[in-house]
PQR file with spaces between the fields and no chain letter, atoms N, CA, C, O and H, PARSE charges and radii, in Angstrom:
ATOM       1  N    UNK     1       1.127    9.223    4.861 -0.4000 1.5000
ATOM       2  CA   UNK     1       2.475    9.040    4.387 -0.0000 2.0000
ATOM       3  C    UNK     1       3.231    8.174    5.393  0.5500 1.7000
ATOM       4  O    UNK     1       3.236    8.368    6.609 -0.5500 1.4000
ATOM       5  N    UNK     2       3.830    7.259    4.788 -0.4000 1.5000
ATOM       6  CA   UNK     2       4.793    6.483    5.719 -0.0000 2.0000
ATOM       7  C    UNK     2       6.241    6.440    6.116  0.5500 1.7000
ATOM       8  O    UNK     2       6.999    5.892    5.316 -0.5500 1.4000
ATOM       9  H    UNK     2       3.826    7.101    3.800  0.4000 1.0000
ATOM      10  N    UNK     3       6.587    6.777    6.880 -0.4000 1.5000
ATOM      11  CA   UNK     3       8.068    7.164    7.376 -0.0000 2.0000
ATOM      12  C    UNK     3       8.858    6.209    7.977  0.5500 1.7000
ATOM      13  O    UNK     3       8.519    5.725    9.057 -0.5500 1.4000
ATOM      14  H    UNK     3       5.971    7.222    7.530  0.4000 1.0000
ATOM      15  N    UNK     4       9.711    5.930    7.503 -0.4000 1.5000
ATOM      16  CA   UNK     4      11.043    4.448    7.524 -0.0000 2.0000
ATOM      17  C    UNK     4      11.308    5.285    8.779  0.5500 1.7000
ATOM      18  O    UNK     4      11.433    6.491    8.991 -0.5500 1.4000
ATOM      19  H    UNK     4       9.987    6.324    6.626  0.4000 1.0000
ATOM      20  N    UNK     5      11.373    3.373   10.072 -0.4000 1.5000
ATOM      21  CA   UNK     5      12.190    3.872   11.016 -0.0000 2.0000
ATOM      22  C    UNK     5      13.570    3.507   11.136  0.5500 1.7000
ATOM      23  O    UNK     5      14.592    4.187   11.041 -0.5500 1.4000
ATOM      24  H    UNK     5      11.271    2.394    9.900  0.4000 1.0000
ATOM      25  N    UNK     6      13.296    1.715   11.475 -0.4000 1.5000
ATOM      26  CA   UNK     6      14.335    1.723   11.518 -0.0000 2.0000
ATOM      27  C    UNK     6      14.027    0.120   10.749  0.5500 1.7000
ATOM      28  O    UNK     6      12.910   -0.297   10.443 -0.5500 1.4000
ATOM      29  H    UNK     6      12.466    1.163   11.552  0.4000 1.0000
ATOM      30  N    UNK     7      15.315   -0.593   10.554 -0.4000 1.5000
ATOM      31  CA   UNK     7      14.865   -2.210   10.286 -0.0000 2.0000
ATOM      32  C    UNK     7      15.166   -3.124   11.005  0.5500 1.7000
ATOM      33  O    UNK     7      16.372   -3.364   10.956 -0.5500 1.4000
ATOM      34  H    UNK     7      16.222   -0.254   10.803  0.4000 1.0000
ATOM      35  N    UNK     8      14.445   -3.932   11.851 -0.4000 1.5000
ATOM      36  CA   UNK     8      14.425   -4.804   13.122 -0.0000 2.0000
ATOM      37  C    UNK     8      13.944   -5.828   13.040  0.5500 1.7000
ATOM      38  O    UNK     8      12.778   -6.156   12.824 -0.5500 1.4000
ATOM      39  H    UNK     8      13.466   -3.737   11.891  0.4000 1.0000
ATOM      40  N    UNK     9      15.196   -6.624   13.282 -0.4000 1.5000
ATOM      41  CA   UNK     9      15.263   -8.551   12.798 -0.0000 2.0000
ATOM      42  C    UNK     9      15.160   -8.608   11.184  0.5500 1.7000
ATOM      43  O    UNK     9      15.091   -9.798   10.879 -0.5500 1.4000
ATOM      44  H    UNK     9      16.144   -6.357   13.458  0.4000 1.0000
ATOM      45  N    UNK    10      15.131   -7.949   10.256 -0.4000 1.5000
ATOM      46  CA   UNK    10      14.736   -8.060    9.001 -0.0000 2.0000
ATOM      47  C    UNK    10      13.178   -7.634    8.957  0.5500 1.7000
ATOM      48  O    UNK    10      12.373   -8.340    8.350 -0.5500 1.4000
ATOM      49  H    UNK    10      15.188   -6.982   10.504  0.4000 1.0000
ATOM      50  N    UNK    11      12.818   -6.552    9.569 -0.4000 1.5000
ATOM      51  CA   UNK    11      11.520   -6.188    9.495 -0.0000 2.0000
ATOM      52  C    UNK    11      11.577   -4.597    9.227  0.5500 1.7000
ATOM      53  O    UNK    11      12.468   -3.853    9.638 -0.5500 1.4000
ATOM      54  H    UNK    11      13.472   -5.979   10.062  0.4000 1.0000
ATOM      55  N    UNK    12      10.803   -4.335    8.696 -0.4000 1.5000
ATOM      56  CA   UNK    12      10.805   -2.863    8.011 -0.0000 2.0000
ATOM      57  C    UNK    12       9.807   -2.423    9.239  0.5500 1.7000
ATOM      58  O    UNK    12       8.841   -3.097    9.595 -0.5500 1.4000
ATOM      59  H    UNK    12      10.080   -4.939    8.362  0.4000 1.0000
ATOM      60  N    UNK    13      10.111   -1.471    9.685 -0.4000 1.5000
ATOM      61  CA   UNK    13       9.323   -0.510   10.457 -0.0000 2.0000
ATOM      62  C    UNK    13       9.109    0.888   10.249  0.5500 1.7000
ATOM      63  O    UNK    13      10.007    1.706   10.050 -0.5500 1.4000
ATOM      64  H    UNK    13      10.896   -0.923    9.396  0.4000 1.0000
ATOM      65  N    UNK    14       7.717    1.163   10.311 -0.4000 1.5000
ATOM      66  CA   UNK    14       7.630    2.529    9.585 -0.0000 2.0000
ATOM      67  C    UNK    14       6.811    3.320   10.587  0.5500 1.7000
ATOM      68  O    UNK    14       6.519    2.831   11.678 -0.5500 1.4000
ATOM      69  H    UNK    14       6.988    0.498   10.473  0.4000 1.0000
ATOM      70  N    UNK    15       6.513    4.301   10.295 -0.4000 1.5000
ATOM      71  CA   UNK    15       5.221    5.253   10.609 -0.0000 2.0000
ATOM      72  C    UNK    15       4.306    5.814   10.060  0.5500 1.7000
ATOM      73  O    UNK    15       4.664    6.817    9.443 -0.5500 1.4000
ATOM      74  H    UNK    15       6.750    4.699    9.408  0.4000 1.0000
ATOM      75  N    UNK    16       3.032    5.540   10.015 -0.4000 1.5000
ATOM      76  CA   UNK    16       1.742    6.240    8.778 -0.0000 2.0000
ATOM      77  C    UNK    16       1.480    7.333    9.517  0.5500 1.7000
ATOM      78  O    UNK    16       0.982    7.164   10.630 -0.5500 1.4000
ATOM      79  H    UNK    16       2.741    4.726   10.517  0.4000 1.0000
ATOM      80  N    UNK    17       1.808    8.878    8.968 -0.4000 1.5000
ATOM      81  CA   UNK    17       1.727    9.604    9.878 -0.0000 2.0000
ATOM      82  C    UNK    17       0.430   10.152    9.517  0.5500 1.7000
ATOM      83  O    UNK    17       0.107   11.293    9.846 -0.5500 1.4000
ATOM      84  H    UNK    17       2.212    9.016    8.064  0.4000 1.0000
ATOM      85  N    UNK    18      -0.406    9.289    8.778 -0.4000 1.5000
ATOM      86  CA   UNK    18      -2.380    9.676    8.322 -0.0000 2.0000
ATOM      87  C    UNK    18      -2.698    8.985    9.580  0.5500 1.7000
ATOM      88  O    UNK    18      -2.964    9.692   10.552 -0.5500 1.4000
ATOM      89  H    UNK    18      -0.144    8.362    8.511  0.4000 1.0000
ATOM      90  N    UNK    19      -2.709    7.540    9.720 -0.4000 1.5000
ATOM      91  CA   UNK    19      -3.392    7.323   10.831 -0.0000 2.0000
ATOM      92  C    UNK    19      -2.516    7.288   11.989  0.5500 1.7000
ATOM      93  O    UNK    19      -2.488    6.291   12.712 -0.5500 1.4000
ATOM      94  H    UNK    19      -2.493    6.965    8.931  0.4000 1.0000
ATOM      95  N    UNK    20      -2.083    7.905   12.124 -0.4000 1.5000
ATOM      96  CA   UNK    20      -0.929    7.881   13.529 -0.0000 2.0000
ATOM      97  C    UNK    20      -0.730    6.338   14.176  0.5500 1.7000
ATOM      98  O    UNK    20      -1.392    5.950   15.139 -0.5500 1.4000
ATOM      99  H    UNK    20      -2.105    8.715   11.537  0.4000 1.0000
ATOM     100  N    UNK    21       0.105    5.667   13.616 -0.4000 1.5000
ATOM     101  CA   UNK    21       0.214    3.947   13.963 -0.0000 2.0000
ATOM     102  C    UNK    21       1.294    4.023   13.231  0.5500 1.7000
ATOM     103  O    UNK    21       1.703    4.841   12.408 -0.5500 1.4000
ATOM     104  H    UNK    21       0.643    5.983   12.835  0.4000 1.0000
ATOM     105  N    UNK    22       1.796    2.784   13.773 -0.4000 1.5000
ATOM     106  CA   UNK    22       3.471    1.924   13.295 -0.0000 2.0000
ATOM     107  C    UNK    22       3.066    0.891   12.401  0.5500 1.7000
ATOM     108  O    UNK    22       1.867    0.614   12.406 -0.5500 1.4000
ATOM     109  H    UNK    22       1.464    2.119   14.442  0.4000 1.0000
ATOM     110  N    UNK    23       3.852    0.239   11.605 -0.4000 1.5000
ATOM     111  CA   UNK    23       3.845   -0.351   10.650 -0.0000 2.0000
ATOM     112  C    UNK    23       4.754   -1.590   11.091  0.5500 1.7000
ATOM     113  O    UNK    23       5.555   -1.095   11.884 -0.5500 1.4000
ATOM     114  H    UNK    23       4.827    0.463   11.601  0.4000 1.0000
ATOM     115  N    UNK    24       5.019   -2.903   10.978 -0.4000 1.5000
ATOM     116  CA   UNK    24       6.136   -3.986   11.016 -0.0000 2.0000
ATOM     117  C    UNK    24       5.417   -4.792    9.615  0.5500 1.7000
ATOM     118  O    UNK    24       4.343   -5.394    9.628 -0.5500 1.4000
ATOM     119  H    UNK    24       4.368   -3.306   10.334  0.4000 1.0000
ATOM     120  N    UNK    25       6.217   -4.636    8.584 -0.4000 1.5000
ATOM     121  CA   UNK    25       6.579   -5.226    7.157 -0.0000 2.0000
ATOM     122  C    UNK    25       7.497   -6.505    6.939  0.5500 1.7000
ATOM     123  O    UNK    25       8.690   -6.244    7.098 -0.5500 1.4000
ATOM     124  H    UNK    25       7.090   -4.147    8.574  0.4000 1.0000
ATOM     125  N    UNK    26       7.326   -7.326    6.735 -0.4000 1.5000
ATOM     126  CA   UNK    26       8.223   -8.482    6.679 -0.0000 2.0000
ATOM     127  C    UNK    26       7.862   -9.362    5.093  0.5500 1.7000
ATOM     128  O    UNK    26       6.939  -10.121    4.801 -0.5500 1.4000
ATOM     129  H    UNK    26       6.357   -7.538    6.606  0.4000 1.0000
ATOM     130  N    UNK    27       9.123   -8.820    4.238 -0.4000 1.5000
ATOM     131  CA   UNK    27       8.684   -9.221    2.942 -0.0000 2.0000
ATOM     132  C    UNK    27       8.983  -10.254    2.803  0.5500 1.7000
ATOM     133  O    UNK    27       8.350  -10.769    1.881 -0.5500 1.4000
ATOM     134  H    UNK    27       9.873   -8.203    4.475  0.4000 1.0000
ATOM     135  N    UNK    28      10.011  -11.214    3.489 -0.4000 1.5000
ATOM     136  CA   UNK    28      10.309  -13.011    4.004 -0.0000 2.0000
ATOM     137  C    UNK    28       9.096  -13.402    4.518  0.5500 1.7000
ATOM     138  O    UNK    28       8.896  -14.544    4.105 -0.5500 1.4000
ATOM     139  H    UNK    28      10.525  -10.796    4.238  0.4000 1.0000
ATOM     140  N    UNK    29       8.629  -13.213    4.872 -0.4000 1.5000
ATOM     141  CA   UNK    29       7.031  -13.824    5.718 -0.0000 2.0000
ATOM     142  C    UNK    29       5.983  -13.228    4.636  0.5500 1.7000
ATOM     143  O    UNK    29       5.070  -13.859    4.104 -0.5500 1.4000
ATOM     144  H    UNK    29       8.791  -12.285    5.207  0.4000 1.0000
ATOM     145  N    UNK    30       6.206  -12.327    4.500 -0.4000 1.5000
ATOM     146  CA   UNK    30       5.066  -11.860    3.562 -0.0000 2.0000
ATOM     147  C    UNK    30       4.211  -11.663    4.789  0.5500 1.7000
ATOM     148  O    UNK    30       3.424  -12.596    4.950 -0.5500 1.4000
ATOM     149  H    UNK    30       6.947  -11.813    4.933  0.4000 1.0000
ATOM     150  N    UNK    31       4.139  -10.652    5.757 -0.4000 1.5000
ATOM     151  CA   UNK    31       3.062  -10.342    6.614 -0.0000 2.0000
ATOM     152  C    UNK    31       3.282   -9.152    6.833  0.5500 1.7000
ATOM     153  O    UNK    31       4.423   -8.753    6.599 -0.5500 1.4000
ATOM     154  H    UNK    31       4.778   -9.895    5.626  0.4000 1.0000
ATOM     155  N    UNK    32       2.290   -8.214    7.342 -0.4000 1.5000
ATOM     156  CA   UNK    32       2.463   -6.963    7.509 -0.0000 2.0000
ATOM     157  C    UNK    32       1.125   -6.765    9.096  0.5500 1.7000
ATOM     158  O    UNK    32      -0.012   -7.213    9.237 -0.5500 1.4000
ATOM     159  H    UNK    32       1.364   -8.538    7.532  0.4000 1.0000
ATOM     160  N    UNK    33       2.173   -5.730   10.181 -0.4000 1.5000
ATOM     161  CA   UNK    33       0.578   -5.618   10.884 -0.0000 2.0000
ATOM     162  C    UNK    33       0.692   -4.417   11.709  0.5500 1.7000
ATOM     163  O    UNK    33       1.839   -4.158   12.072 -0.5500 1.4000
ATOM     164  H    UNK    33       3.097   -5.366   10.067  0.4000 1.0000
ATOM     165  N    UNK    34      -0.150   -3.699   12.054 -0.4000 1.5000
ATOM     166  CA   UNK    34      -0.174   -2.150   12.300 -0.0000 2.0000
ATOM     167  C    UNK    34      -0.738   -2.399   13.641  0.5500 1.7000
ATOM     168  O    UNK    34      -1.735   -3.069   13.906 -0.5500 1.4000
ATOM     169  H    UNK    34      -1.082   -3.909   11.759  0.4000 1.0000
ATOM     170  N    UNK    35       0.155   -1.673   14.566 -0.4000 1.5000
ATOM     171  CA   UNK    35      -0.022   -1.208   15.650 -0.0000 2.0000
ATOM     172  C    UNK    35       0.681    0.353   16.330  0.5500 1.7000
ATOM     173  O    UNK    35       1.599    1.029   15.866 -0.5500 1.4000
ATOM     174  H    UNK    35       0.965   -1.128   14.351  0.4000 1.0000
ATOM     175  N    UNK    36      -0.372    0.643   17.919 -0.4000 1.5000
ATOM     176  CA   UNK    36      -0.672    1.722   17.892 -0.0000 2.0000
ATOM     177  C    UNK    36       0.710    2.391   18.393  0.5500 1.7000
ATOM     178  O    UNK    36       0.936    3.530   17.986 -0.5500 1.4000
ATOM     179  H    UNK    36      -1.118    0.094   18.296  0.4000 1.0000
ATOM     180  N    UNK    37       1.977    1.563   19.537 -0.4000 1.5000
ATOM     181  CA   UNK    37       3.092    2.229   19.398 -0.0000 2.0000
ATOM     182  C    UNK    37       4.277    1.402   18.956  0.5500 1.7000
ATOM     183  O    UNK    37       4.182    0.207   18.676 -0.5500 1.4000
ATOM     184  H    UNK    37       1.794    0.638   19.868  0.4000 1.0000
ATOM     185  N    UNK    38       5.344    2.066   18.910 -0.4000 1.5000
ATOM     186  CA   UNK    38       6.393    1.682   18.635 -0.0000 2.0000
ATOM     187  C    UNK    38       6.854    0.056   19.504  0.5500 1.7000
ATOM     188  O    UNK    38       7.059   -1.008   18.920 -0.5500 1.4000
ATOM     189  H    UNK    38       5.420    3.037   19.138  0.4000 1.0000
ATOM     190  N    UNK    39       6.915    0.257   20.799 -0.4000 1.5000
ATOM     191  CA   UNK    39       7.214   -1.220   21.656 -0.0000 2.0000
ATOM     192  C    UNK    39       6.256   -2.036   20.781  0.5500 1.7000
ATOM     193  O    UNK    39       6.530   -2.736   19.805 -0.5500 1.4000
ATOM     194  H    UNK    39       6.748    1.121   21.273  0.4000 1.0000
ATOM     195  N    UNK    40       5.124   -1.800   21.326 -0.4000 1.5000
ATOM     196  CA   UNK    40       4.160   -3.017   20.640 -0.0000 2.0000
ATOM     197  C    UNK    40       4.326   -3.898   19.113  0.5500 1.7000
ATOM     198  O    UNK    40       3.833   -4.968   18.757 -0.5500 1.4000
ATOM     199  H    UNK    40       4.902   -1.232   22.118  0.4000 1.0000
ATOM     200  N    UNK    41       5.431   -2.741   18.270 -0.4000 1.5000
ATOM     201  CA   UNK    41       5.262   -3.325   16.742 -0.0000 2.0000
ATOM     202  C    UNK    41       6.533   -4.122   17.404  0.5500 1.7000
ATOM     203  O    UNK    41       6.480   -5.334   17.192 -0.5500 1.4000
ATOM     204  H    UNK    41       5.832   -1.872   18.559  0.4000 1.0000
ATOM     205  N    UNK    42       7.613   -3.700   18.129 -0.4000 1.5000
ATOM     206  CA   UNK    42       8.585   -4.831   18.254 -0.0000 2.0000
ATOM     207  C    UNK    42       8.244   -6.185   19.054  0.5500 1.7000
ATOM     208  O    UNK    42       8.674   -7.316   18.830 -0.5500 1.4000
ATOM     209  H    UNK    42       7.656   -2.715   18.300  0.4000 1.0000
ATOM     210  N    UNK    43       7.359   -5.758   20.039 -0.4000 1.5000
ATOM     211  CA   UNK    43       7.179   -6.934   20.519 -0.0000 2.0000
ATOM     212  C    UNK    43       6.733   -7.802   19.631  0.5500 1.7000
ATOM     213  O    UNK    43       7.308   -8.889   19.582 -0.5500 1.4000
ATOM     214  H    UNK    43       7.010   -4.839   20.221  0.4000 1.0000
ATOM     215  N    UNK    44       5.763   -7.574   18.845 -0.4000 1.5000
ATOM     216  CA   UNK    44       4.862   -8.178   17.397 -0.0000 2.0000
ATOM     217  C    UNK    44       6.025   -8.972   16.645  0.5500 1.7000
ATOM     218  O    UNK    44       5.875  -10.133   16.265 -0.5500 1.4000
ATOM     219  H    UNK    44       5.296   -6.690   18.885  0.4000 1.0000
ATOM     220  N    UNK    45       7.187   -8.245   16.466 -0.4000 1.5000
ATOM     221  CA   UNK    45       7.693   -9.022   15.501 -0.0000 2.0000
ATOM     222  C    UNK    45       8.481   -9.908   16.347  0.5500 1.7000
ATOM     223  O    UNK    45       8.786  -10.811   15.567 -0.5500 1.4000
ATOM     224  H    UNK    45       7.309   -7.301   16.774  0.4000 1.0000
ATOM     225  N    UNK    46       9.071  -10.230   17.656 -0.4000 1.5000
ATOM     226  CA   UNK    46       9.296  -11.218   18.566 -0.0000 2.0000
ATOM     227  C    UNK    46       8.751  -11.983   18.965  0.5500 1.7000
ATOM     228  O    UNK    46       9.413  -12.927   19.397 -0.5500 1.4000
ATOM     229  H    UNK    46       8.823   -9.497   18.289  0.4000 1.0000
ATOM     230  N    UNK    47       7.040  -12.073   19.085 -0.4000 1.5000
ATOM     231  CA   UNK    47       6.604  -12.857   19.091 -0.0000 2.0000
ATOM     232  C    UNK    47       6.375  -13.493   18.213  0.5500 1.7000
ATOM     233  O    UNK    47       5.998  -14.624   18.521 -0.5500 1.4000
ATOM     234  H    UNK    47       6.503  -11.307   18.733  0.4000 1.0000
ATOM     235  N    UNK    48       6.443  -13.238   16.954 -0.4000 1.5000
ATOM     236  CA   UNK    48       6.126  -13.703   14.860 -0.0000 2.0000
ATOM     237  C    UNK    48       7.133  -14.593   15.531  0.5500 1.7000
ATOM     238  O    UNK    48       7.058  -15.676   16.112 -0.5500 1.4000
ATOM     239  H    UNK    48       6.749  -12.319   16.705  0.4000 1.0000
ATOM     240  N    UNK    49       8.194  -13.673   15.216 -0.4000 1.5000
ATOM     241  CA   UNK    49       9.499  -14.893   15.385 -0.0000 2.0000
ATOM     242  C    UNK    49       9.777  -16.052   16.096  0.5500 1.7000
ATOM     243  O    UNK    49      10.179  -17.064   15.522 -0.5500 1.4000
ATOM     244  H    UNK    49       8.255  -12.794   14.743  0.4000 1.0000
ATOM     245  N    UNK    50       9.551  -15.977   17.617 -0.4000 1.5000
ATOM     246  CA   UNK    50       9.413  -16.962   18.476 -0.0000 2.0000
ATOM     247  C    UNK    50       8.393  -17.636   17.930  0.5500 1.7000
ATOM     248  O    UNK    50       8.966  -18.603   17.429 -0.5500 1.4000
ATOM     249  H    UNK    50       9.225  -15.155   18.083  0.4000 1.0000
ATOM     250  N    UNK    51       7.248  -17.750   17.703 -0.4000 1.5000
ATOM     251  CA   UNK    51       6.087  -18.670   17.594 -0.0000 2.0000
ATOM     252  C    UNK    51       6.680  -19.077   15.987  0.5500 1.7000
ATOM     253  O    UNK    51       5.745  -19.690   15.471 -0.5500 1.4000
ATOM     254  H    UNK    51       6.782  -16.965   18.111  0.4000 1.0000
ATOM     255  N    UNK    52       7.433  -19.024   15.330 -0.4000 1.5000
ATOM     256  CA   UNK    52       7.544  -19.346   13.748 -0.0000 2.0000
ATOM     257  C    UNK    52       8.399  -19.968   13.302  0.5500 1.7000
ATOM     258  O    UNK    52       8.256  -20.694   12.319 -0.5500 1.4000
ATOM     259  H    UNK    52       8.193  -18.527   15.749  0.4000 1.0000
ATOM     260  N    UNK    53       9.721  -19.777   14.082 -0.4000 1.5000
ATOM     261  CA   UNK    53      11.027  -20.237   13.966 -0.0000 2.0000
ATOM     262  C    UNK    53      11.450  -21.021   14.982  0.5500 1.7000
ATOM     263  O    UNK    53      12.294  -20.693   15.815 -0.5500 1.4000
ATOM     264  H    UNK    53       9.837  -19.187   14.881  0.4000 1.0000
ATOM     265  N    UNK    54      10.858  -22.083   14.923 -0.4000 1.5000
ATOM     266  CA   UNK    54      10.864  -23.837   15.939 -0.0000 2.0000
ATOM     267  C    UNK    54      11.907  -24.220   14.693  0.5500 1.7000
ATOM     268  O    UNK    54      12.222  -23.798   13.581 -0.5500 1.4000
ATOM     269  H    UNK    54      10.172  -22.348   14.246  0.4000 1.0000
ATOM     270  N    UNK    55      12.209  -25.219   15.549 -0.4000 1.5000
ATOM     271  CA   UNK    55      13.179  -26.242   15.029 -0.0000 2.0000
ATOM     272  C    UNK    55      12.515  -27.753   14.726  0.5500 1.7000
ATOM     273  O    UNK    55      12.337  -28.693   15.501 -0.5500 1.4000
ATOM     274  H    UNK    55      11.953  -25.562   16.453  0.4000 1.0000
ATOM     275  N    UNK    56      12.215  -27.618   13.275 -0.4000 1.5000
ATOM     276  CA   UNK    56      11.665  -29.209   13.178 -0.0000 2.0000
ATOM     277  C    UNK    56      12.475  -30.013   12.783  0.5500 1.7000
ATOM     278  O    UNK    56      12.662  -30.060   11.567 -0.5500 1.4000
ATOM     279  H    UNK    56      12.360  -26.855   12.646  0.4000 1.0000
ATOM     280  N    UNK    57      13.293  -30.993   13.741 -0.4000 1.5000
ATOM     281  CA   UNK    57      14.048  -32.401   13.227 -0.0000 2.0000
ATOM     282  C    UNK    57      13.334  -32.971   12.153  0.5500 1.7000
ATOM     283  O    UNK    57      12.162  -32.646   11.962 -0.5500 1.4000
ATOM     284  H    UNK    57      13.141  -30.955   14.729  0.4000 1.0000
ATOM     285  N    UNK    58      14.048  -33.974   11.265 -0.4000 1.5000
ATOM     286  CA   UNK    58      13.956  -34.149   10.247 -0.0000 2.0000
ATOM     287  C    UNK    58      15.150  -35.680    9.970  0.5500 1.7000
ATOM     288  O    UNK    58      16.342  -35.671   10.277 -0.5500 1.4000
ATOM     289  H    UNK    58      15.000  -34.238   11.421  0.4000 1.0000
ATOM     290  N    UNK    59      14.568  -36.603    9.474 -0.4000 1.5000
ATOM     291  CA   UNK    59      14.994  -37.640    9.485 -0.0000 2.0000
ATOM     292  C    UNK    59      15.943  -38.067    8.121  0.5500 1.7000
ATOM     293  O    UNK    59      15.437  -37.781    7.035 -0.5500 1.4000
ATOM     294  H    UNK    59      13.600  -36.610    9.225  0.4000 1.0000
ATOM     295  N    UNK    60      17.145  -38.664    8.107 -0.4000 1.5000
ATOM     296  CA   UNK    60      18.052  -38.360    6.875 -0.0000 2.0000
ATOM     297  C    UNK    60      18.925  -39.455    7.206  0.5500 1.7000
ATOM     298  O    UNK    60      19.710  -39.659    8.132 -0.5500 1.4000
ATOM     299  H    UNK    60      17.556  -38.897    8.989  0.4000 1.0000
ATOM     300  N    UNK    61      18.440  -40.331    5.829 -0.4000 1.5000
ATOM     301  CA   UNK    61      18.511  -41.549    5.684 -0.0000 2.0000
ATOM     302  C    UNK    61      19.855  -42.016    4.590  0.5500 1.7000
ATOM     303  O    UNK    61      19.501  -42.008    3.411 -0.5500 1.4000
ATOM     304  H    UNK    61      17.802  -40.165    5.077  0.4000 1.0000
ATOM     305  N    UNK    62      21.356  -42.423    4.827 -0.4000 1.5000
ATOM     306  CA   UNK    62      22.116  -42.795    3.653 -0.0000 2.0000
ATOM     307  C    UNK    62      21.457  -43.410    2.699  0.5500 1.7000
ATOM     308  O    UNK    62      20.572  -44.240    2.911 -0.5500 1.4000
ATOM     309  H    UNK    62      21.644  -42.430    5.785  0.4000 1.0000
ATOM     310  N    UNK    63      21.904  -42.987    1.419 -0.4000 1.5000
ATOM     311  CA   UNK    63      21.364  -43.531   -0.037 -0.0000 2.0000
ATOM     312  C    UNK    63      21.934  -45.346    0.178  0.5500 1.7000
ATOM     313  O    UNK    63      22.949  -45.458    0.865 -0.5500 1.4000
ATOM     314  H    UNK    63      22.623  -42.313    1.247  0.4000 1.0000
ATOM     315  N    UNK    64      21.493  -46.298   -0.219 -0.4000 1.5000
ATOM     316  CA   UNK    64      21.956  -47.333   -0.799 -0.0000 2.0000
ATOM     317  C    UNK    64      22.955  -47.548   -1.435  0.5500 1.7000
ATOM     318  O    UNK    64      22.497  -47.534   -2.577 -0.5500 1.4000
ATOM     319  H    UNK    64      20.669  -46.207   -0.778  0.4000 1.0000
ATOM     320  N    UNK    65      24.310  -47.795   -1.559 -0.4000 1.5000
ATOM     321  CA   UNK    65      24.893  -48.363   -2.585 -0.0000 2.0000
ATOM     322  C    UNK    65      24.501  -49.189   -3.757  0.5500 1.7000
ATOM     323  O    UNK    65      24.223  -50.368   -3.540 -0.5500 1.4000
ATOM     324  H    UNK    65      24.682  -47.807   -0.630  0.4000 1.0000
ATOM     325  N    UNK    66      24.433  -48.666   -5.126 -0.4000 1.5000
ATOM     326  CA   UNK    66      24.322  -49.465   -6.303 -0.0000 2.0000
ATOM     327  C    UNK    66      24.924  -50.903   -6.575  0.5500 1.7000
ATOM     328  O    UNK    66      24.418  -51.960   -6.953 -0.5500 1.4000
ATOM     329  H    UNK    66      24.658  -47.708   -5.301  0.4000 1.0000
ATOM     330  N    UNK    67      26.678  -50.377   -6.104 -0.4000 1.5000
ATOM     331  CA   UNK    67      27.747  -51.328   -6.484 -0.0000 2.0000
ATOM     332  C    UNK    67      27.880  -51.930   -5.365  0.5500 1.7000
ATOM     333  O    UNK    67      27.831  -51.496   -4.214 -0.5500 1.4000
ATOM     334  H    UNK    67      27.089  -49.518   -5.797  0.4000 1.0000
ATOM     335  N    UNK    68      28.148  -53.544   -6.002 -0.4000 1.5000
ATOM     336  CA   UNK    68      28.415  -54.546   -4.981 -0.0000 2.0000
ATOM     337  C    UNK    68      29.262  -55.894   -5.155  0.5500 1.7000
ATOM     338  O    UNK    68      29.411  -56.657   -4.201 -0.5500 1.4000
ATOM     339  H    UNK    68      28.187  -53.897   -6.937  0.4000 1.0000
């Protein structure tokens, strides 16, 4: 059975209290990954985040004028 802890960064954190492990759920990412304590699932989702959420520049070009 899984037990809601708390929700961190937009991540669902739980507890499976069958296999005694934490849960970090992220239905924006669509990833899910089980570890054995609590720190570790947060660190997990700080590192998701850091390694995921770069900043890619992006080049943006004025349209042409038609009229002339």
């Amino acid at each position: 059975m899984k037990v809601f802890i708390e929700n961190y960064r937009g991540w669902d954190i739980s507890f499976d209290t069958d296999k005694e492990s934490f849960y970090a759920q992220s239905d924006e990412y669509d990833v899910g990954e089980t570890k054995k304590s609590f720190a570790s699932a947060k660190k997990y989702i700080d590192d998701f985040l850091k390694d995921n959420l770069q900043f890619q520049p992006i080049w943006v070009e004025r349209p042409v004028s038609q009229s002339r």
